[in-house]
C-alpha positions in Angstrom: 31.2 0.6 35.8 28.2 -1.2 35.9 27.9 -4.9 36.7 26.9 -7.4 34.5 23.1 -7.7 36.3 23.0 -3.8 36.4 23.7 -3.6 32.3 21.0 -6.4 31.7 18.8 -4.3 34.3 19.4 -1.5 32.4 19.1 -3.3 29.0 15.4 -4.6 29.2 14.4 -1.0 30.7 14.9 0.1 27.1 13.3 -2.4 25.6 10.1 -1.7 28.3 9.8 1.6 26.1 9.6 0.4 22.6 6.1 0.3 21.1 4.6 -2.9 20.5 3.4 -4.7 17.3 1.3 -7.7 16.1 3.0 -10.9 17.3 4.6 -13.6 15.0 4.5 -16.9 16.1 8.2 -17.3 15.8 9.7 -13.8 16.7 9.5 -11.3 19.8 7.4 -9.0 19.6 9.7 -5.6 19.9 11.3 -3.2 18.0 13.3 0.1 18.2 11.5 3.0 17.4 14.9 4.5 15.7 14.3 1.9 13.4 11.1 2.2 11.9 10.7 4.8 9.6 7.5 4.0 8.3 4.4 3.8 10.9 2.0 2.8 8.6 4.2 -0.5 7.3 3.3 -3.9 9.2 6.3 -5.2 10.7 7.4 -8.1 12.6 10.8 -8.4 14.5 12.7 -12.0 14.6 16.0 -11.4 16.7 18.4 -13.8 15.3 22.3 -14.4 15.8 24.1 -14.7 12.7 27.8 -16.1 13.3 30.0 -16.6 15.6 30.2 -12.6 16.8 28.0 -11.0 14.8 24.6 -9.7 16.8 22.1 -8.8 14.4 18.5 -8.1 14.9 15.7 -8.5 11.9 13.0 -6.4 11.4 10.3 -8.3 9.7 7.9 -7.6 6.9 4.2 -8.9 6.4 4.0 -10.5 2.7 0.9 -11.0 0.7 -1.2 -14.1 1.4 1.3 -16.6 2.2 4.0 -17.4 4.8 7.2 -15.5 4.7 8.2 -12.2 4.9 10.9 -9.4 4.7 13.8 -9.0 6.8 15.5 -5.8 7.3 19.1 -6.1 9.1 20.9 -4.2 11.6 23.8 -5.0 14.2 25.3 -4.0 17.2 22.8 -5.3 19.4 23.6 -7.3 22.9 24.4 -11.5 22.7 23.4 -11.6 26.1 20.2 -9.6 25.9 19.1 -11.6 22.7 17.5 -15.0 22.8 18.0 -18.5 21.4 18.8 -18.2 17.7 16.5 -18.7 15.3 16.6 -20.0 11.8 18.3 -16.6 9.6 16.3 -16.7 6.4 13.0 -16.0 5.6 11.0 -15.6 2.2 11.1 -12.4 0.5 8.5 -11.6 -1.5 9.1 -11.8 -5.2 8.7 -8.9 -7.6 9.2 -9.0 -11.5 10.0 -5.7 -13.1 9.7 -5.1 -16.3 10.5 -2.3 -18.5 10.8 -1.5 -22.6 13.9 -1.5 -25.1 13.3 2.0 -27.2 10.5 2.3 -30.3 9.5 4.4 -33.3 12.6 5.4 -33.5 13.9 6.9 -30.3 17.1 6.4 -28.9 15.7 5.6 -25.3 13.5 4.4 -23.3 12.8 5.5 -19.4 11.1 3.1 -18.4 14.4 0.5 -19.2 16.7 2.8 -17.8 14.2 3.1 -14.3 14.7 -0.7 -14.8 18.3 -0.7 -15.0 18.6 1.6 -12.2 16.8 -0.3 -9.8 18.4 -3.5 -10.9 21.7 -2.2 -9.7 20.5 -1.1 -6.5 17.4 -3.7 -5.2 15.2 -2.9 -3.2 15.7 -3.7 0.2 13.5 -6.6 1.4 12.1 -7.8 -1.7 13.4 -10.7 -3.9 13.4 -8.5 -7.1 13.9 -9.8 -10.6 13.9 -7.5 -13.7 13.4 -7.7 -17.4 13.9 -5.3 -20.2 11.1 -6.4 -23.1 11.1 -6.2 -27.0 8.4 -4.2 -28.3 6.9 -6.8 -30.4 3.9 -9.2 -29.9 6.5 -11.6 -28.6 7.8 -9.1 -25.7 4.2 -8.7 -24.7 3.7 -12.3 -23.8 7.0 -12.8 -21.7 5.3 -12.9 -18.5 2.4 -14.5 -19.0 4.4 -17.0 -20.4 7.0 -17.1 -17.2 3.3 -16.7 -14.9 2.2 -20.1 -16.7 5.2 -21.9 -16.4 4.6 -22.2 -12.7 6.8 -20.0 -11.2 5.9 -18.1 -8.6 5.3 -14.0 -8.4 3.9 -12.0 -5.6 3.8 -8.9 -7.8 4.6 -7.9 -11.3 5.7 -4.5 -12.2 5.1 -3.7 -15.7 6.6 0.3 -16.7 6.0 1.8 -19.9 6.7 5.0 -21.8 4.1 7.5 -22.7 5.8 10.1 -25.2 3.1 12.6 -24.2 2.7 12.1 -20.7 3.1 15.1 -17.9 2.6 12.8 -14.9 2.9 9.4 -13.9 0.3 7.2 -14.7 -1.4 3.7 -12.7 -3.5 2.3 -15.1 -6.2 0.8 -14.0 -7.4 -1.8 -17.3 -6.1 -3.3 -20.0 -8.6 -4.0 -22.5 -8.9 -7.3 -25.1 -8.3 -5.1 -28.6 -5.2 -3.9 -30.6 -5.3 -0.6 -31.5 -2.2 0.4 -33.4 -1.3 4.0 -35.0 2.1 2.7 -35.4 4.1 -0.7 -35.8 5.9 -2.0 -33.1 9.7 -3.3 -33.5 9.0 -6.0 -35.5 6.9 -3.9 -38.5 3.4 -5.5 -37.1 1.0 -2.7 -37.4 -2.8 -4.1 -36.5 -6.1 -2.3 -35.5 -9.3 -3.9 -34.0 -8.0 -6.9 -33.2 -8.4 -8.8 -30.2 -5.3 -10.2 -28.3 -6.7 -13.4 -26.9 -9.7 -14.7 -28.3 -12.8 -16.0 -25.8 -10.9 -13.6 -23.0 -13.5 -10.9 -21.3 -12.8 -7.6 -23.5 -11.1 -5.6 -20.3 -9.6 -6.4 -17.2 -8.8 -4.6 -14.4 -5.4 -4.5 -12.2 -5.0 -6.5 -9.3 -2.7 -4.3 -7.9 -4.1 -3.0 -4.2 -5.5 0.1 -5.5 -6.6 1.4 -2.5 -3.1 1.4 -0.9 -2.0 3.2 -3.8 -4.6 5.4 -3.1 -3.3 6.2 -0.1 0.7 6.2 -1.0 0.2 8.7 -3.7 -2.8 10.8 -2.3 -0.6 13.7 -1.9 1.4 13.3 -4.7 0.7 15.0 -8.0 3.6 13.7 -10.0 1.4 10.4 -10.0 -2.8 10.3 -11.7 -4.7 7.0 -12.4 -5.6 6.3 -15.6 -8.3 4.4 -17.8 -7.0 4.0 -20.9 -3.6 2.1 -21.6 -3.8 2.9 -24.9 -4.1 0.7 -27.7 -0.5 -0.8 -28.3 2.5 -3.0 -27.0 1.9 -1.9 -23.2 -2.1 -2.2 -23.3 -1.1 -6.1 -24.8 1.4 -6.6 -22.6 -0.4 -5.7 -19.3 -3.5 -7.8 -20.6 -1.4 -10.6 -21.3 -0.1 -10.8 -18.1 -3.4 -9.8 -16.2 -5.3 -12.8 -18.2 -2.6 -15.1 -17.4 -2.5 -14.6 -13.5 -5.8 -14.6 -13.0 -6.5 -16.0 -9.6 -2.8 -17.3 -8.9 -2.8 -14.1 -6.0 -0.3 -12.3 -8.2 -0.6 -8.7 -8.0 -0.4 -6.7 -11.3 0.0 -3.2 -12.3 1.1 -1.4 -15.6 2.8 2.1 -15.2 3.4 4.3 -17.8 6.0 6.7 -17.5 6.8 9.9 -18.8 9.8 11.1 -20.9 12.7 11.8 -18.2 12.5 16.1 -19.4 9.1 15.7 -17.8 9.8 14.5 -14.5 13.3 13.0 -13.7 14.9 9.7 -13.9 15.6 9.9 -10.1 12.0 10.9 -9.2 11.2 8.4 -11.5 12.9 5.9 -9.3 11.7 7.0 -6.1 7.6 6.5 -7.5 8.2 2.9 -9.3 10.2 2.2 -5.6 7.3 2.7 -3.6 4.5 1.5 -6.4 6.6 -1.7 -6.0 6.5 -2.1 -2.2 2.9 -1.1 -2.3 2.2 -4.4 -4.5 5.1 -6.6 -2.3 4.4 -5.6 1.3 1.2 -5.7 2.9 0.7 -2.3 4.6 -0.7 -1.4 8.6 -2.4 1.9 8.7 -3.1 3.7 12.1 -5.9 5.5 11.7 -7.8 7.7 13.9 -11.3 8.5 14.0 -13.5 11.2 16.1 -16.8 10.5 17.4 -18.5 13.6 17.3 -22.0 14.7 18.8 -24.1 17.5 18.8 -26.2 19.2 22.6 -29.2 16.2 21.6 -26.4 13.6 22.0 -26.8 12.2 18.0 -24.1 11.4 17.0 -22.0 12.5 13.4 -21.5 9.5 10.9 -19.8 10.7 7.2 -20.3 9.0 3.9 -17.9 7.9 1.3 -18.0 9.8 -2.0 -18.7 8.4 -5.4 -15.6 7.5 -6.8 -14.0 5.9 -3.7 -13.2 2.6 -3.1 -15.7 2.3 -0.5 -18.7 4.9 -2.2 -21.2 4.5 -0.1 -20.3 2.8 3.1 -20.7 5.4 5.8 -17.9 6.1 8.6 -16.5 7.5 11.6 -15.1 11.1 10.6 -11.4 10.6 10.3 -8.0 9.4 8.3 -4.5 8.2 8.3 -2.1 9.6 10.7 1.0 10.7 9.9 5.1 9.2 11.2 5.1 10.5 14.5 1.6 12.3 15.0 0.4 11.7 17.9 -3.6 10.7 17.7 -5.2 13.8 19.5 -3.1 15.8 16.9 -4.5 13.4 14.2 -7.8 14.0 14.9 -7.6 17.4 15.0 -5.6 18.0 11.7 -8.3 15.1 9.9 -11.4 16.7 11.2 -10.1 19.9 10.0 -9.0 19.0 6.6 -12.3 16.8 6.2 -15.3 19.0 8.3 -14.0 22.7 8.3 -14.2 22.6 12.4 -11.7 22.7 14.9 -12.5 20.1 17.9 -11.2 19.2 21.2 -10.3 15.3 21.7 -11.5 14.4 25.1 -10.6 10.8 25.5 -9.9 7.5 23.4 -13.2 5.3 23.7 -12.3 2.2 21.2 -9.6 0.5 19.6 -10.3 -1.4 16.6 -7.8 -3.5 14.3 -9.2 -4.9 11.4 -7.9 -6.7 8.5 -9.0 -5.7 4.9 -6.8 -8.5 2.8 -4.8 -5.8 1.0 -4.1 -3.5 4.1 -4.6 -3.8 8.3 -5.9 -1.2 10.1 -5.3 0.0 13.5 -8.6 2.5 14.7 -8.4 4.8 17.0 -11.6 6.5 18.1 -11.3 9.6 20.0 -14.5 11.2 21.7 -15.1 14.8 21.4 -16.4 18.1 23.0 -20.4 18.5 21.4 -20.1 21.1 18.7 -22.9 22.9 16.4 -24.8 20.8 14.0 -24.7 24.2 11.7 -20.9 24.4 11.7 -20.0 21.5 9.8 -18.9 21.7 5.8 -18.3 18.1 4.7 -15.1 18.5 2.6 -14.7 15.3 1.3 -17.7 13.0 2.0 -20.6 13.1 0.0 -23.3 13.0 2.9 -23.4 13.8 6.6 -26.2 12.6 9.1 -27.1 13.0 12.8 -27.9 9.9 14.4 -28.8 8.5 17.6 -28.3 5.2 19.2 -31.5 3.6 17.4 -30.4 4.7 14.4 -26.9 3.3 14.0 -27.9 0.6 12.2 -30.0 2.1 9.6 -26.5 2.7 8.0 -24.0 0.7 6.1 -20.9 1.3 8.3 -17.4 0.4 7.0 -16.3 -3.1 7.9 -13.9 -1.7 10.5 -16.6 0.4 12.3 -18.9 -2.1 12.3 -18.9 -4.4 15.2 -18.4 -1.2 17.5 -21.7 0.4 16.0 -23.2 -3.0 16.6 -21.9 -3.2 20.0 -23.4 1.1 20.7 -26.3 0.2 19.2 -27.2 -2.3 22.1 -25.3 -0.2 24.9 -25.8 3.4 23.8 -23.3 6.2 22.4 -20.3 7.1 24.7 
């Protein structure tokens, strides 16, 4: 039997062991690993006492742009181990999700029944409202009318059907016309129309699209698409884009297929994540290899066309993955992105940088020199051997930059 200083002795030697994370500047700065399944989220832990013999501990969530957060609950944790209580709620951030009744006919609609489904459930951490809409001009201008009224959204979810659809689709604008092949609920049938007049003729989502980039990379049940077509969803999305312009609200439209094509439950699971992607600013450890060739040049990759950052050169590299460790990482990336196998000798920088839609955590790993002549870029556009007089000849990523600035100056590790 242990005493009571033994137990507390033993206590905080656990909690020596858990990784750390970003400070708050009202919680500890600690959490279980057993508890965070997702290494890539950003979180925060507040430990708070909730009742008179209830030990909880709250695992808290980054919001977009404004104070708040997410708390995630679990219990069984030490009174004596915990300190003073703190106040037990914080701000969720709020979601609307909105779905369609059924048209043209058809008895259903699976974008209302994804909305039902969730509705019943929640999602954890997330102060989630949901809405079924008419098909009609006046179900279009719903939520631009709730945006106007002053309430306030972090995120709206629009999901749609698309009868033809084999995947599901992000749509990226929403353009100013009506385009109808067929009436809507209410018999209105118009073509070349605009939908607000003096309003730009497209818009674009202001949904993070490069965090959805990076949530559905691997993911073929989910495409990104250019054309929301020219009906109720296409008016409803530019509505709603047009009438939260520059109120921080993040937008999306998502068309859906019809359930025989992919399943309500998968379904479920994609509009799920899409929806944390808009509510819950993400943290991405990333790993990146610093690569030279016998002459000491060093290896610097650029972003494709097509990519959110086209152009803007970088450190060979990517995401890593739950419980990867970062020589692994490197490895696996510069595989996947060069065609060579390398050796990681040591770690020579860490970087954390803040994008607005996503922190990053880099990692830069030196290598073992390898061959010029062996490298296949993959999936950059442009490789180039540079040395330290050189480095800033390129546009580097925003993350990379201050340490190419600082190598510049001192010379390549």
């Amino acid at each position: 039997m242990l005493s009571k200083e033994e137990e507390g002795d033993k206590r905080q030697g656990n909690r020596e062991n858990w990784p750390q994370c970003a400070p708050c500047p009202y919680s500890s700065t600690q959490f279980s690993p057993d508890h965070a399944k997702d290494a890539n989220r950003a979180y925060f832990v507040i430990l708070v006492l909730a009742g008179q013999n209830d030990d909880i501990l709250v695992l808290r969530h980054e919001p977009w742009n404004r104070p708040g957060g997410m708390n995630m609950t679990y219990r069984g944790y030490e009174k004596d181990n915990l300190p003073l209580p703190l106040p037990d709620s914080v701000t969720l951030p709020k979601v609307l999700l909105t779905g369609f009744g059924p048209f043209l006919g058809n008895r259903k609609n699976a974008s209302e029944e994804v909305v039902k489904r969730i509705s019943q459930t929640g999602l954890e951490g997330i102060d989630l409202s949901t809405m079924v809409l008419g098909v009609d001009e006046s179900g279009s201008k719903k939520c631009s009318e709730i945006a106007r009224s002053g309430k306030h959204l972090d995120a709206i979810v629009h999901l749609g059907l698309s009868e033809k659809g084999k995947s599901v689709c992000l749509e990226l604008f929403a353009k100013n016309l009506l385009q109808m092949e067929n009436p809507d609920n209410s018999g209105r049938m118009v073509s070349g129309t605009k939908i607000i007049r003096n309003a730009p003729d497209c818009l674009k989502i202001t949904a993070p699209i490069h965090v959805l980039d990076e949530e559905f990379e691997h993911d073929d049940r989910v495409s990104w698409s250019k054309d929301a077509g020219g009906f109720v969803c296409n008016e409803t999305l530019f509505r709603t884009l047009e009438a939260t312009i520059n109120t921080g609200c993040r937008v999306i439209f998502v068309h859906l297929p019809d359930s025989s094509v992919i399943g309500i439950t998968d379904q479920i699971e994609i509009v799920s994540r899409v929806v944390s992607c808009l509510a819950i600013k993400p943290l991405y450890r990333v790993v990146g290899a610093l690569i030279r060739d016998s002459r000491g040049r060093m290896l610097a990759c650029r972003r494709p066309e097509g990519d959110a950052w086209e152009g803007w050169w970088e450190f060979p590299g990517g995401k890593m993955e739950v419980d990867e460790h970062q020589e692994d990482a490197v490895i696996r990336e510069i595989e996947e992105e060069l065609g060579i196998s390398v050796t990681p000798e040591s770690c020579v920088a860490e970087i954390s940088h803040d994008y607005g839609d996503r922190d990053v955590d880099l990692f830069i790993w030196k290598c073992k020199p390898i061959d010029p002549d062996s490298v296949s870029p993959l999936e950059h556009d442009e490789i180039i051997w540079v040395d330290q007089h050189e480095l800033l000849d390129l546009k580097w990523l925003p993350a990379d930059l201050p340490l190419i600035e600082e190598w510049s100056l001192s010379g390549i590790p």
